[in-house]
N, C-alpha and C positions, 0 to 999 in steps of 0.2 A: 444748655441746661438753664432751666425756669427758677429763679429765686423768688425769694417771698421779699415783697416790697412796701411801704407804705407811701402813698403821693400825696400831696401837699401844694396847699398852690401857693405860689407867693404873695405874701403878705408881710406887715409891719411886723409880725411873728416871727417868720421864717427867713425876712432879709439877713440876720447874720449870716445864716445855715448860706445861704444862696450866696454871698461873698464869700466866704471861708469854704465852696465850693470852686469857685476861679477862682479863687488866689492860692489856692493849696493845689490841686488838680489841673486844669487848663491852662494855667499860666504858666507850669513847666513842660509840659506838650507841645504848646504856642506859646512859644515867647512874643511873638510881635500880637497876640490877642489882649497881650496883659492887657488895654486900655480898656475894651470894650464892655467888660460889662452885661455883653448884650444888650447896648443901648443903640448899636448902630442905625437900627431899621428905623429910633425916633429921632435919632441925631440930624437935623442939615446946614450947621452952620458951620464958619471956617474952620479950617484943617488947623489952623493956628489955637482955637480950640477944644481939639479933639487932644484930650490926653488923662491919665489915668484919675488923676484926684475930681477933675470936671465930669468925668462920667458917672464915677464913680457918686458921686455927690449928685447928681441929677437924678441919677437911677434910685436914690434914698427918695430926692423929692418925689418923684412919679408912682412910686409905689403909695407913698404917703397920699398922694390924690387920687389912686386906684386909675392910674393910666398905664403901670406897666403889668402888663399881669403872665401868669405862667405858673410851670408847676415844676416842684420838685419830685424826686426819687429819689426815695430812701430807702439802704438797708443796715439793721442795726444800728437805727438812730445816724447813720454816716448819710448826706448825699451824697449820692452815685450816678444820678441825673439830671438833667434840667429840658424842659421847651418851652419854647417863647413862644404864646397865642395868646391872640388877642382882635379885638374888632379890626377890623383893615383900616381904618379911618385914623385909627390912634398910631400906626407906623407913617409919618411925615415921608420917612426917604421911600417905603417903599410906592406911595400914593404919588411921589415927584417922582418918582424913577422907572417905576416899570408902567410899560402896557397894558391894563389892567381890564376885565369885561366890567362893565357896568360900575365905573368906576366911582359912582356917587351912593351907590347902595350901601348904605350903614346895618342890613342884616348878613355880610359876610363876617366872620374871622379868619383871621390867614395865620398858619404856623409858618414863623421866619426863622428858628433855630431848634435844632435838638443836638443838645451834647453829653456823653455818656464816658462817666470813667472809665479808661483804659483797660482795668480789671475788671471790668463790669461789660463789657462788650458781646453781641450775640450770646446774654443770658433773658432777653427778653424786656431789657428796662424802656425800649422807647417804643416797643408793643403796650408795655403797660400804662406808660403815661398816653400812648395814643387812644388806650379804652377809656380811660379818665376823663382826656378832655372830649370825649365823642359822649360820652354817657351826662358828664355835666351841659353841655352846651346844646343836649338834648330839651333841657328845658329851662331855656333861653329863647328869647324871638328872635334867633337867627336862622337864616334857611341855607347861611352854605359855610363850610368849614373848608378851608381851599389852602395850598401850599405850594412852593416851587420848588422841587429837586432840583438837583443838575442833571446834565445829559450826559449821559458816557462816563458820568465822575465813580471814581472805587477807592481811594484812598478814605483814612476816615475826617481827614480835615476836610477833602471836598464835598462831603457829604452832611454837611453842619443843615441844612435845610430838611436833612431825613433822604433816606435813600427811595426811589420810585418806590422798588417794589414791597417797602413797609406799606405804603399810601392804599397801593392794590389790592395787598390783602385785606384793608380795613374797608372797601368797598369805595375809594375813592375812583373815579375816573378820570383819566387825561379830557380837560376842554380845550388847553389849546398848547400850542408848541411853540416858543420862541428859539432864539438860537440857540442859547446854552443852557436852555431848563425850561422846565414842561410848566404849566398852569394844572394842579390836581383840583377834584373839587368833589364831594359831599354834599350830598344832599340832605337837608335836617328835617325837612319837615315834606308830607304827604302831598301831592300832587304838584309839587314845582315841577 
């Protein structure tokens, strides 16, 4: 069942709404997520500095220089959603870590997180932030909007990347297949 939502990206605006979303929501689901943030995909330094207040305080800075970016879901003034997209180039660990096609291309975006409150599940909140960020990035000069699921994942933690067949319905295609999660991708612009 489809609720009415309003989306939001993150911004210096919206950073409270977006902590007082993990901290209230996700962080008693996942207790071992308390740290992140969703700062992992830009995080690469030592594991001795990975912990909640340095995230947590990094993720202020990066928004404040428009390097972290993403969108809320709202209902009733509540967030109820969040995804993480953004140019591919601005995720550090995902650019050192994965496999990537055409790995220097700065007109990709890649969605590395969607997480959806509990109550809020299979009522359409991360179909609806997937029209949002597909309608905005329509005009933008980027030509692919591209993501990784996992393979074979059904639980709703292993599915923090978005499940395949969200991606499929939205006209995404599988480009390519790693071990444990597909490469999706989107085409933004006419004749690529």
């Amino acid at each position: 069942m489809s609720i009415d939502l309003v989306i939001r990206q993150l911004s210096e605006e919206t950073l409270e709404d977006f902590f007082a979303f993990f901290e209230s929501v996700e962080f008693k689901e996942h207790p071992h997520w308390s740290v992140c943030y969703c700062y992992s995909f830009h995080f690469t330094g030592p594991a001795a500095q990975w912990n909640r207040e340095n995230n947590r305080s990094a993720v202020r800075r990066l928004v404040s220089l428009n390097q972290m970016k993403g969108y809320l879901a709202y209902h009733q003034g509540t967030p109820v959603g969040w995804c993480n997209v953004n140019n591919r180039l601005n995720y550090q660990r995902l650019v050192k870590l994965h496999e990537l096609m055409e790995p220097q291309n700065n007109r990709t975006c890649s969605i590395v997180c969607f997480l959806v409150h509990p109550g809020y599940r299979r009522r359409g909140v991360s179909g609806k932030l997937l029209d949002q960020i597909i309608q905005d990035y329509r005009s933008l000069d980027i030509d692919w909007i591209e993501a990784y699921p996992g393979k074979g994942v059904r639980t709703c933690e292993g599915l923090y990347k978005g499940p395949l067949d969200l991606y499929l319905r939205y006209g995404f295609e599988i480009a390519a297949e790693q071990e444990d999660h597909y490469v999706v991708r989107k085409c933004m612009r006419k004749g690529l």
